[in-house]
TIKOLZA-258884 format. One line per 3 residues: number of its first residue (from 1); their letters; for each residue x, y, z of N, C-alpha, C. Coordinates in Angstrom, 3 decimals, always signed. Layout:
<zadrens>
NUM = A = X Y Z X Y Z X Y Z  ... .
</zadrens>
This chain:
<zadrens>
1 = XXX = +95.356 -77.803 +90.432 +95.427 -76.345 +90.273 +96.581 -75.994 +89.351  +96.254 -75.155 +88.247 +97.549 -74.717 +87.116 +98.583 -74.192 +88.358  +99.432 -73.481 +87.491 +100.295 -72.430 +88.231 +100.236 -71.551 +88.127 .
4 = XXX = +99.504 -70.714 +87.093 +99.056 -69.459 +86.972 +98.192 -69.268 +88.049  +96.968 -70.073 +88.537 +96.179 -70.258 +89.983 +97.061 -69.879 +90.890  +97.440 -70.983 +90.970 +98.967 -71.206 +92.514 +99.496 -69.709 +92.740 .
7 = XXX = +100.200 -69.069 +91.578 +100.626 -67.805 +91.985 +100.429 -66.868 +92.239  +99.161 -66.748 +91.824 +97.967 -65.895 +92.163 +97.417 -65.530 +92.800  +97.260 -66.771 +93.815 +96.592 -67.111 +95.063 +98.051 -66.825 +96.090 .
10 = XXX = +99.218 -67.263 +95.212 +100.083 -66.831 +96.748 +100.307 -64.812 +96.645  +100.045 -64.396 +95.058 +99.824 -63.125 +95.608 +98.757 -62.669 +96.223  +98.183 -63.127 +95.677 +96.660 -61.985 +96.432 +97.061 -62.514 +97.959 .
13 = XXX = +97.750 -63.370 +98.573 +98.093 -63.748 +100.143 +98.807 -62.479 +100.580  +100.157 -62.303 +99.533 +100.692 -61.550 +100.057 +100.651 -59.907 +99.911  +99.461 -59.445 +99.419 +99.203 -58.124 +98.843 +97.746 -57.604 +99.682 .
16 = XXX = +97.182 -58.824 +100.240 +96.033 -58.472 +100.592 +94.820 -58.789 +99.739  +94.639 -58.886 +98.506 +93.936 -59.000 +97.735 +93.294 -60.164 +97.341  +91.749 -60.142 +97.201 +91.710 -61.802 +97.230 +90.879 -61.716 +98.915 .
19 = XXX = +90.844 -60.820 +99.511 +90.309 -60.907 +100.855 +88.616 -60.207 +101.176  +88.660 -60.011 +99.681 +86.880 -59.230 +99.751 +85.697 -60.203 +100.124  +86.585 -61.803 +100.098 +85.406 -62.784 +100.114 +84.684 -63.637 +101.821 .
22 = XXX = +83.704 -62.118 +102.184 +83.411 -62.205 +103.552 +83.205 -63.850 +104.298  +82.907 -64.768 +103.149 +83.051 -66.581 +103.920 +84.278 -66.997 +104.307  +85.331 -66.070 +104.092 +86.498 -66.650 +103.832 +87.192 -66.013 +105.624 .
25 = XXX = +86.607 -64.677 +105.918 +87.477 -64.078 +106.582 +87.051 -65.054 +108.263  +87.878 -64.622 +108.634 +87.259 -65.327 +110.450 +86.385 -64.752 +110.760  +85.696 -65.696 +111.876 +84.563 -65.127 +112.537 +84.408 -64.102 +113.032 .
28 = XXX = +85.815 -63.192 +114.128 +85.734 -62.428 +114.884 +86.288 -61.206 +113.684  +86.731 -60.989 +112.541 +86.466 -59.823 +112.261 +85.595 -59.589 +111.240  +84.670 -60.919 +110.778 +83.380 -60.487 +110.398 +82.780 -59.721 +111.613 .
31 = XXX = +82.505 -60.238 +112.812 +81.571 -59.390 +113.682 +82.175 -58.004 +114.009  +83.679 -57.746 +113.417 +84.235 -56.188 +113.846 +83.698 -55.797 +112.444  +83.997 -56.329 +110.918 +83.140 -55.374 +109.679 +81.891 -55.497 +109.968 .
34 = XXX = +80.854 -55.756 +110.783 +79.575 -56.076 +111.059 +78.821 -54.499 +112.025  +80.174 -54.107 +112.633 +79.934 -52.633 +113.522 +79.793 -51.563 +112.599  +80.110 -51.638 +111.811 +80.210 -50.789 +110.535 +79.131 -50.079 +109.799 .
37 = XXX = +78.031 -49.688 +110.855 +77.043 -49.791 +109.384 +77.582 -48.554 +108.359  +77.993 -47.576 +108.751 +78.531 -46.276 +107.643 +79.655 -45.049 +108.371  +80.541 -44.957 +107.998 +81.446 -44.029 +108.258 +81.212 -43.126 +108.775 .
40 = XXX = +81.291 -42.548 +109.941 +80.740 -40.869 +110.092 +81.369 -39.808 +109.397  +80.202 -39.205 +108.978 +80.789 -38.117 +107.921 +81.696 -37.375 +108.488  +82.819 -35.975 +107.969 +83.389 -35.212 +108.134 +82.914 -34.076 +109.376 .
43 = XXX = +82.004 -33.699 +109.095 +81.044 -32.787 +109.742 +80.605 -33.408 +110.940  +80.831 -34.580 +111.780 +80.050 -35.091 +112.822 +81.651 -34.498 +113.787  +80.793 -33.857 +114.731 +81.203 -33.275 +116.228 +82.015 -34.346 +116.700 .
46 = XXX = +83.002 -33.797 +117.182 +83.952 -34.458 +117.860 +83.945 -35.001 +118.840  +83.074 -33.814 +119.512 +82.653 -34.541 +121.615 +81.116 -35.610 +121.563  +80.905 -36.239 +120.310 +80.563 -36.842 +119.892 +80.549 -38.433 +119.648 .
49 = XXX = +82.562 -38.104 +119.229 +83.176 -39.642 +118.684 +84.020 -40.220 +119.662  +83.079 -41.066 +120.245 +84.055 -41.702 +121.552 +85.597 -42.143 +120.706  +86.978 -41.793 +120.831 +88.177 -42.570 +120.057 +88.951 -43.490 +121.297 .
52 = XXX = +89.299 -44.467 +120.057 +90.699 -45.231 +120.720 +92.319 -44.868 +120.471  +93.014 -44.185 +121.670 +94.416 -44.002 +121.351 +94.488 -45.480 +121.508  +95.771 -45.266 +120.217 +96.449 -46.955 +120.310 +97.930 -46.760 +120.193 .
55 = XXX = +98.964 -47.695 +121.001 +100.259 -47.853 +120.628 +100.055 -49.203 +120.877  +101.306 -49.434 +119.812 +101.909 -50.665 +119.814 +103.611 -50.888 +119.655  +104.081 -51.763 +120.550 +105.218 -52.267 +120.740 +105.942 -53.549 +119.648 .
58 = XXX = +106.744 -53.309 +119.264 +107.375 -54.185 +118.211 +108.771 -54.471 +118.331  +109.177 -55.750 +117.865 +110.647 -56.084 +117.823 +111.246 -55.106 +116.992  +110.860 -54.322 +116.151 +112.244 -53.185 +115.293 +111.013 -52.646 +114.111 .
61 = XXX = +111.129 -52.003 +113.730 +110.803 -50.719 +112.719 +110.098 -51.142 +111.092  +110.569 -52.624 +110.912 +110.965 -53.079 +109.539 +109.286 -53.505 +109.566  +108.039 -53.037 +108.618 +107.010 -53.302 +108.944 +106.827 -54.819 +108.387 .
64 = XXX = +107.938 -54.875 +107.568 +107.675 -56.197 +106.654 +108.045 -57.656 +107.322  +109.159 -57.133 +108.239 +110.004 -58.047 +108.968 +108.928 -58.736 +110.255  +109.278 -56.929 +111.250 +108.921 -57.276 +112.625 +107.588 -57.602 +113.239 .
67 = XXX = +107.229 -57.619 +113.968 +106.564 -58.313 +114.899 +105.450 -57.306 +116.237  +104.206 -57.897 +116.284 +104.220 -57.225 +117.097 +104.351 -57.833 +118.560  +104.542 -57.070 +119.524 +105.295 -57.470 +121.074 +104.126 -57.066 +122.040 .
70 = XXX = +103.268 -55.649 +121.870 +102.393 -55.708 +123.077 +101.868 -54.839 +122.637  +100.236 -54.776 +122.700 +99.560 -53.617 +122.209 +98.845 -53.190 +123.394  +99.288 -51.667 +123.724 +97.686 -50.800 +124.525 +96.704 -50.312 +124.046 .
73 = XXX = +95.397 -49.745 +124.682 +94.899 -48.939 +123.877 +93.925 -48.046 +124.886  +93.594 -46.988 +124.970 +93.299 -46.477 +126.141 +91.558 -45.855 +124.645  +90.506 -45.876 +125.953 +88.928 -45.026 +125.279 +89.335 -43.221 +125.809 .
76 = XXX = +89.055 -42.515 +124.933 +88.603 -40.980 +125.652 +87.200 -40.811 +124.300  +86.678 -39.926 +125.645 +85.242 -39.513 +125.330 +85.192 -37.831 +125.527  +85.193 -37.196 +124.437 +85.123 -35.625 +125.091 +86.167 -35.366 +124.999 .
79 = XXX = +86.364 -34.503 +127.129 +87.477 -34.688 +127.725 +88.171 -35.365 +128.708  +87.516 -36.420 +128.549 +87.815 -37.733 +129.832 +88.450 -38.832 +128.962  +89.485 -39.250 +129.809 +90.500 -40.551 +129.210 +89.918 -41.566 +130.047 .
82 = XXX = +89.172 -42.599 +129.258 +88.988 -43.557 +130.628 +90.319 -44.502 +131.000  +90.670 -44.231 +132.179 +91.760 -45.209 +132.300 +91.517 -46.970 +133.000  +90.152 -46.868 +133.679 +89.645 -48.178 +133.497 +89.091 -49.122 +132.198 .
85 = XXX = +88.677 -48.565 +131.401 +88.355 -49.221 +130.106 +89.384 -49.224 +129.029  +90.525 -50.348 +129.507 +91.766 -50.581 +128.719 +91.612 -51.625 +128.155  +92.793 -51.860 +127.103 +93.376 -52.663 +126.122 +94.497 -52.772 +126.489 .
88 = XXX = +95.300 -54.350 +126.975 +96.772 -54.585 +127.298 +96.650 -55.732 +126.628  +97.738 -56.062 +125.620 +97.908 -58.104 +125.379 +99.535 -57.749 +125.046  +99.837 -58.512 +125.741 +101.238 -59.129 +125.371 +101.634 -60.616 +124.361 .
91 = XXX = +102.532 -60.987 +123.633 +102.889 -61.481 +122.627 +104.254 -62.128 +122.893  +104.542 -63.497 +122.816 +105.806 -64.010 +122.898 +106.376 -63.237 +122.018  +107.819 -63.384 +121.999 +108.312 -63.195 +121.300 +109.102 -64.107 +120.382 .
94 = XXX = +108.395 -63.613 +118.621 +108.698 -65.256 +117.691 +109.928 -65.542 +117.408  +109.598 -66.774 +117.017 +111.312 -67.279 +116.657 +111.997 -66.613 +115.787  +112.789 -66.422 +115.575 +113.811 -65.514 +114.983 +114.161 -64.556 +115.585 .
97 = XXX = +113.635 -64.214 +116.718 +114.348 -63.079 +117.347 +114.622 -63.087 +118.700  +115.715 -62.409 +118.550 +116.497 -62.877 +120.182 +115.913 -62.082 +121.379  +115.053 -60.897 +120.847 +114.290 -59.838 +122.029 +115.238 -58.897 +122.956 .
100 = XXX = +116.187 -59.213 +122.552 +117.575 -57.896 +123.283 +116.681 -56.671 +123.197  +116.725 -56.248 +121.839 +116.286 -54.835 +121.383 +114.654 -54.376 +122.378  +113.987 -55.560 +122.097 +112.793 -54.885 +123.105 +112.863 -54.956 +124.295 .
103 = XXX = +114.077 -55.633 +125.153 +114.174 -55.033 +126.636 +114.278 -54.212 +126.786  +115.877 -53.634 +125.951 +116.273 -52.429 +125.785 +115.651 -51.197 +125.587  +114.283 -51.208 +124.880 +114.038 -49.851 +124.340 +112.705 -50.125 +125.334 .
106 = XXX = +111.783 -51.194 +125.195 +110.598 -51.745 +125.768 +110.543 -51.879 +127.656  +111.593 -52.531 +127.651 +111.837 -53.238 +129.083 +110.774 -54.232 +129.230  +110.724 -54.965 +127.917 +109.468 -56.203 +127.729 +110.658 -57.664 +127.880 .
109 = XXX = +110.389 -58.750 +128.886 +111.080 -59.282 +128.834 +110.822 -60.601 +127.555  +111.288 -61.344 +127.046 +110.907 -62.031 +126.587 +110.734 -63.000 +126.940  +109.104 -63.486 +126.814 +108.496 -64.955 +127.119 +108.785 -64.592 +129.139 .
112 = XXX = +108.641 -63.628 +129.076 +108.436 -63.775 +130.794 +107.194 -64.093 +131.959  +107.476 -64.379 +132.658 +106.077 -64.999 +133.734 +105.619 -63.697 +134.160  +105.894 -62.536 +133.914 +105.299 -61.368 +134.217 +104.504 -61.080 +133.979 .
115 = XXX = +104.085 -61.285 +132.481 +103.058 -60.897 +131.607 +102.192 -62.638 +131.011  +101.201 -61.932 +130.989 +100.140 -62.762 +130.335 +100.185 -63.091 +129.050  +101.104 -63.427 +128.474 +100.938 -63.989 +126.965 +99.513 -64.584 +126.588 .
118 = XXX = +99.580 -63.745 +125.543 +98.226 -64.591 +124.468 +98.569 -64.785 +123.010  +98.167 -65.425 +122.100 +98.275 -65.491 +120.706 +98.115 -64.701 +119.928  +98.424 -64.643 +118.683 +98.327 -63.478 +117.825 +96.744 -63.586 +117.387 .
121 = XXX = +96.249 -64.663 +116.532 +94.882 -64.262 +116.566 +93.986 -64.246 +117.547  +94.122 -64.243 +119.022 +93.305 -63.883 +119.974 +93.174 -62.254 +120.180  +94.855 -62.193 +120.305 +95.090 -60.854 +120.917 +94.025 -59.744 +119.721 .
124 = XXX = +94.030 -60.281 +118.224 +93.539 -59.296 +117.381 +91.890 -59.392 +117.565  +91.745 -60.799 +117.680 +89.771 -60.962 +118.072 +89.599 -60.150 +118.858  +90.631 -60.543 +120.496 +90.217 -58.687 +121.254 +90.152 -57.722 +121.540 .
127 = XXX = +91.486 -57.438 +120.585 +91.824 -55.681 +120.127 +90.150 -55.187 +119.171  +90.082 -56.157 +118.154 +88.431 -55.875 +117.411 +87.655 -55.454 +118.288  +87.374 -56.522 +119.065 +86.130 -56.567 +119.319 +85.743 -54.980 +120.925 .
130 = XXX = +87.228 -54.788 +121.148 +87.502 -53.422 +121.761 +87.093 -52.432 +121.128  +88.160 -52.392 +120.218 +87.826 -51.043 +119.025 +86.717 -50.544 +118.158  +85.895 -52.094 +117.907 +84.457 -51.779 +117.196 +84.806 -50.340 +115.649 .
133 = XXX = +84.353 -49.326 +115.880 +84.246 -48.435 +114.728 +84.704 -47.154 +114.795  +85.283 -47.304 +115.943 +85.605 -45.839 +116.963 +86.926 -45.331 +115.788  +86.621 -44.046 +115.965 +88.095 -43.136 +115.430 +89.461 -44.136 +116.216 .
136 = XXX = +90.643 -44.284 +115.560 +92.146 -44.703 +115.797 +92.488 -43.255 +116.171  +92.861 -43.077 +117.226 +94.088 -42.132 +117.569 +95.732 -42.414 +118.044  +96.755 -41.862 +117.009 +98.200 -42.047 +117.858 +98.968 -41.418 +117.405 .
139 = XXX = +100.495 -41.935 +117.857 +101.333 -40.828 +117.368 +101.698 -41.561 +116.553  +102.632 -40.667 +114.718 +102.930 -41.739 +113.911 +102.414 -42.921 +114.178  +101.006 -42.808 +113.859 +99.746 -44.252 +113.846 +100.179 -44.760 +112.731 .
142 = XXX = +100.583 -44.512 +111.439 +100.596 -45.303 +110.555 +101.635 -46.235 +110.663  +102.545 -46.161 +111.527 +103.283 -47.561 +111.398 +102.488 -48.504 +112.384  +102.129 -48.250 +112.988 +101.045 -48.958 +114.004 +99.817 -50.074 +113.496 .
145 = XXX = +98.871 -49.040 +112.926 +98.558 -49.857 +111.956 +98.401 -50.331 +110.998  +99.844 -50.084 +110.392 +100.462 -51.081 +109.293 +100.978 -52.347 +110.014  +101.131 -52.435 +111.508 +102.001 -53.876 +111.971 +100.597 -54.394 +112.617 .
148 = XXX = +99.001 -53.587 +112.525 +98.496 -54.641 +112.598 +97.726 -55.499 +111.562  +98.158 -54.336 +110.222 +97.678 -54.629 +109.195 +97.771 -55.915 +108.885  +99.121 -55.616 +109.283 +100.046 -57.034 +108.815 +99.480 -58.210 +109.276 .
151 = XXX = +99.944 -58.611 +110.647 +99.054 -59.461 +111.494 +97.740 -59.887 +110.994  +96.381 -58.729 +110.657 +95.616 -59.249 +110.108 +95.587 -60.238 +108.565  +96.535 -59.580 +108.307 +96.824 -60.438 +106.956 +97.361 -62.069 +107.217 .
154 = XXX = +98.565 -61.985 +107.755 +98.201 -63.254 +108.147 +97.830 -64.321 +108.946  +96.231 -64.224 +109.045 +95.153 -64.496 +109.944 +93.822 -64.452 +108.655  +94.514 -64.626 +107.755 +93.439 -64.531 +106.599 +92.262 -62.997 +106.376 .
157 = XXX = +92.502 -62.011 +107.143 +91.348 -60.756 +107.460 +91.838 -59.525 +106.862  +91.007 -59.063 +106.050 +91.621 -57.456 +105.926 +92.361 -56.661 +106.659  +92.442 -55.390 +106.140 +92.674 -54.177 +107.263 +91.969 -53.756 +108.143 .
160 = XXX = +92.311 -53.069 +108.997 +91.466 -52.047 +109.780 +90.642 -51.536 +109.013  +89.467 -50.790 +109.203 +88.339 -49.980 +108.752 +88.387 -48.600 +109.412  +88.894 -48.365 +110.332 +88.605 -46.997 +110.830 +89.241 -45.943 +110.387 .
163 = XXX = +88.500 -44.583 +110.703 +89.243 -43.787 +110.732 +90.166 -43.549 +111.445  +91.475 -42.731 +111.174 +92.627 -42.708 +111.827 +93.124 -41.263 +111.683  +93.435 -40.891 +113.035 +93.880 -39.737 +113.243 +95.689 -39.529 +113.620 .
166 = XXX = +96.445 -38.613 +113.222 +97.681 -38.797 +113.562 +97.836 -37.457 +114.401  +98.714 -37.869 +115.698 +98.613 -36.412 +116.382 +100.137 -35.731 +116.390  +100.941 -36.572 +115.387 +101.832 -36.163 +114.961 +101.475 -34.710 +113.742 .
169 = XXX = +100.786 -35.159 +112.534 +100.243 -34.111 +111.435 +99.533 -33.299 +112.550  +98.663 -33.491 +113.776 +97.565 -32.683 +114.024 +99.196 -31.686 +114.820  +100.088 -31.748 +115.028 +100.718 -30.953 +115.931 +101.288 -30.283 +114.835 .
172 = XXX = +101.875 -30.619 +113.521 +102.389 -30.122 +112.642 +101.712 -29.183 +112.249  +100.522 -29.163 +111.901 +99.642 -28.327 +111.577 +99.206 -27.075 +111.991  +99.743 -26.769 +113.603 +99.224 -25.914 +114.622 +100.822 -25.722 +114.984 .
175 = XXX = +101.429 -25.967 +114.183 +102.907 -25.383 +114.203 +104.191 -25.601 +113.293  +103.765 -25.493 +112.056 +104.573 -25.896 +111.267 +105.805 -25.803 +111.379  +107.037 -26.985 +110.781 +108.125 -26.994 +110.661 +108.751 -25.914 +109.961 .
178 = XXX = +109.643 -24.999 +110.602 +110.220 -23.712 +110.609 +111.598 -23.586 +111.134  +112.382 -22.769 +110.873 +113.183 -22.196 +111.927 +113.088 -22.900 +113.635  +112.296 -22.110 +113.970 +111.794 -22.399 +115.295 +111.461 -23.669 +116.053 .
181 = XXX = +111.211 -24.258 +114.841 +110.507 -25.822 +115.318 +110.813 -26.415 +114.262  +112.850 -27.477 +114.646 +113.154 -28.439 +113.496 +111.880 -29.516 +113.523  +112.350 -30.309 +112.664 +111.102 -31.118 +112.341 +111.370 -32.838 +112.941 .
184 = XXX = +112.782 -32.533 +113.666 +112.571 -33.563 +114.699 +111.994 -33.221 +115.807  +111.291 -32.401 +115.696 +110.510 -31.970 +117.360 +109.094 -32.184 +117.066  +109.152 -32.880 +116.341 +107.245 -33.731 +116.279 +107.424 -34.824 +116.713 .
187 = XXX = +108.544 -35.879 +117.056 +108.350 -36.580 +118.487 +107.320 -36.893 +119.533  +107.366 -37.801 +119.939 +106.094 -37.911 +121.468 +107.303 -37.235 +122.205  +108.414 -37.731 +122.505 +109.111 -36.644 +123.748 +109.427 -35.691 +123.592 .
190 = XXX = +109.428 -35.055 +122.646 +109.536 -33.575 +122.327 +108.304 -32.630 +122.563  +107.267 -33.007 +122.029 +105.513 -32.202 +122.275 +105.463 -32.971 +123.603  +105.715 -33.986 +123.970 +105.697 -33.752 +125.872 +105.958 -33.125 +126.547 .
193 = XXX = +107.403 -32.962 +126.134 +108.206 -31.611 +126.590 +107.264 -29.952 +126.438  +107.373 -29.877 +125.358 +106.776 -28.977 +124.860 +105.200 -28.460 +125.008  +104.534 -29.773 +125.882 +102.762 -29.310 +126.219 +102.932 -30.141 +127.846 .
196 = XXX = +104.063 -29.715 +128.649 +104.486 -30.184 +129.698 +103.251 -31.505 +130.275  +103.615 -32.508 +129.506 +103.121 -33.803 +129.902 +104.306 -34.778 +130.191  +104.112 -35.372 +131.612 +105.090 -36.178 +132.137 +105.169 -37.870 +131.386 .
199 = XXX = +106.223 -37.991 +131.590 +106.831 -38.609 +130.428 +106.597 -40.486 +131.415  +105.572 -40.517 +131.961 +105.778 -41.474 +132.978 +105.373 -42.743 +132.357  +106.187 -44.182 +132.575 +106.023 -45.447 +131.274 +106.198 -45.448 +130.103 .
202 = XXX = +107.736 -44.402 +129.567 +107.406 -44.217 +128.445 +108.194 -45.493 +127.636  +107.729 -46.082 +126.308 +107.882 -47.329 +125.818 +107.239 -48.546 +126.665  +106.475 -48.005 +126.979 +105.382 -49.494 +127.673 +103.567 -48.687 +126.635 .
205 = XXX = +103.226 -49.672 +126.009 +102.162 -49.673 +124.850 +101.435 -48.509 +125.596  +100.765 -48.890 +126.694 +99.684 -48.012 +127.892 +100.161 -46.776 +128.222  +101.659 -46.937 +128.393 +102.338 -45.536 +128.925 +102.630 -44.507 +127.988 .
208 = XXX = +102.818 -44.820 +126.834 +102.688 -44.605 +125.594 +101.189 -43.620 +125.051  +100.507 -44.499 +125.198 +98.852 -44.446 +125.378 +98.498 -43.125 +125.772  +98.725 -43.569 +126.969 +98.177 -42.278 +127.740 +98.798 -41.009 +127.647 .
211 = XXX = +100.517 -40.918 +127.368 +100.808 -39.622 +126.914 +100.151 -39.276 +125.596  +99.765 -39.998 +124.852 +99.324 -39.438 +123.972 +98.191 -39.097 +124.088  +97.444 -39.727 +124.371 +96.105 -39.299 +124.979 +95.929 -37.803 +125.851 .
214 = XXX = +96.920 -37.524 +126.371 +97.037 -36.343 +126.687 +97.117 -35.054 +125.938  +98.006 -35.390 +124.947 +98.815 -34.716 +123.980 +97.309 -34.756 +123.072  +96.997 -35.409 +123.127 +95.676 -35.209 +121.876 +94.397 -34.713 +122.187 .
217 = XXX = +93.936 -34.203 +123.896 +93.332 -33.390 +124.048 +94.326 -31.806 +124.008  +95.391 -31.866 +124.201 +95.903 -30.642 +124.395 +95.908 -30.060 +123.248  +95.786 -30.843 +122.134 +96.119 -30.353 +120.565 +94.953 -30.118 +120.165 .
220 = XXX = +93.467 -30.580 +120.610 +92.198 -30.634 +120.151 +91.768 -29.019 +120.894  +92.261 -28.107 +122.235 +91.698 -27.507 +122.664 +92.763 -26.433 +121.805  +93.538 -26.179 +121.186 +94.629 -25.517 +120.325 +94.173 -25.364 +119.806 .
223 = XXX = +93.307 -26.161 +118.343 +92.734 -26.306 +117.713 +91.281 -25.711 +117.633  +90.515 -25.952 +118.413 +89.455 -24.872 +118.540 +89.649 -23.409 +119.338  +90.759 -23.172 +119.789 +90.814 -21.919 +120.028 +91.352 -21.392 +118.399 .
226 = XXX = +92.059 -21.998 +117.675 +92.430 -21.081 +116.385 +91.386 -21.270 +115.376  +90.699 -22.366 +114.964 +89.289 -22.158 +114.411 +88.246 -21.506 +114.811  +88.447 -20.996 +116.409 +87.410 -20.267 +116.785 +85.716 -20.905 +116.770 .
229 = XXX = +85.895 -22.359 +116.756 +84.661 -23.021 +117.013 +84.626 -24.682 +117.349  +83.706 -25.018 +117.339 +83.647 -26.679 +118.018 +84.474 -27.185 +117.096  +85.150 -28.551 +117.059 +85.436 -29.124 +116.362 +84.687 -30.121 +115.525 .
232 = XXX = +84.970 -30.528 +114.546 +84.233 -31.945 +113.688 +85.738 -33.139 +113.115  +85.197 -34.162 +113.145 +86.014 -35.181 +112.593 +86.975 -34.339 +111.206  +86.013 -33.870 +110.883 +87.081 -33.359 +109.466 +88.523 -32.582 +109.796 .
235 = XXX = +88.527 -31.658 +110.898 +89.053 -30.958 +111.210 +90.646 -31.410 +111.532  +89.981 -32.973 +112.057 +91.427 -33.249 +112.158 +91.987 -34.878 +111.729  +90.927 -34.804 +110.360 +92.170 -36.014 +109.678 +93.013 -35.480 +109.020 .
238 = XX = +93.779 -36.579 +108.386 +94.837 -35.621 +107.903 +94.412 -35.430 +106.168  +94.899 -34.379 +105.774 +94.504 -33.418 +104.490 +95.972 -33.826 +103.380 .
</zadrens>
């Protein structure tokens, strides 16, 4: 192989690119691009699109660096959160990091007999094969899934495919940053505060989850009271 090849190949590794070639990707998220047959349009009803809230837990902020530590993910349909039809995997924690920081903020111990450790490409075969095609719902989702972007990347697999909703923009939107409302109060503990949802497990992936899950019907019924009609997917990606 030249070196013009060689380098090529180690970018398209590290850019993503180079990953359109469906023989190449693993089995289990061919069968998640396989759910796919077509996007739902803008216009498709909301009490319609069964979604997945998702959080995820990480050693620190750095999307390039860190790691992920434990992902939840809770189904709502309508206005029902199912809280039996969950998503929990926990994740050693990799070498290079000492895991202080995620006791601290997490209360995740590291490498503990508490939790069920699984691998990184398992945990993502069954986050897929959970999530299927469903709308992403969370708060500041995009760092979320950018750390599982990541992960998928190296595991040889694209990105995510779904649509993704942020209920951070959807709160901004139905109350813009003003006077009244600095713009550190788009927070999950702040609109908790603020749409009196109890703050119970908060920094555990699930506990996480579910406040938001809360917070994102409370923002969806806001929302059609000021549009003055049903909602549709369009209504609340972000613009």
């Amino acid at each position: 192989m030249s070196e013009t090849s060689w380098l090529r190949r180690i970018q398209d590794r590290l850019t993503g690119n180079g990953l359109d070639r469906r023989a190449d990707w693993p089995s289990w998220y061919r069968e998640y691009a396989d759910s796919f047959q077509s996007p739902p349009p803008p216009g498709t009803p909301l009490h319609e699109l069964p979604v997945v809230v998702l959080d995820a837990e990480t050693t620190g902020l750095d999307v390039r660096r860190d790691r992920i530590l434990s992902l939840g993910a809770l189904r709502v349909s309508g206005n029902s959160i199912s809280l039996a039809d969950k998503f929990e995997a926990y994740l050693p924690v990799p070498d290079g990091f000492d895991g202080s920081e995620s006791v601290s903020i997490h209360g995740i111990i590291p490498n503990s007999s508490r939790y069920d450790h699984t691998d990184e490409p398992t945990l993502l075969a069954e986050f897929l094969t959970y999530l299927g095609s469903k709308v992403i719902v969370g708060h500041h989702i995009g760092f979320d899934v950018e750390m599982i972007n990541r992960s998928l990347l190296r595991h040889g697999a694209p990105p995510l495919r779904n649509a993704v909703v942020d209920t951070a923009d959807l709160a901004k939107r139905l109350r813009p940053a003003g006077y009244w409302t600095p713009r550190h109060d788009y927070g999950l503990d702040a609109l908790a505060k603020r749409y009196t949802i109890p703050l119970s497990d908060r920094h555990t992936a699930l506990g996480d989850c579910y406040i938001t899950a809360v917070l994102w019907l409370k923002l969806l019924r806001r929302l059609a009271v000021k549009l003055d009609r049903d909602l549709v997917l369009g209504d609340v990606l972000k613009r």
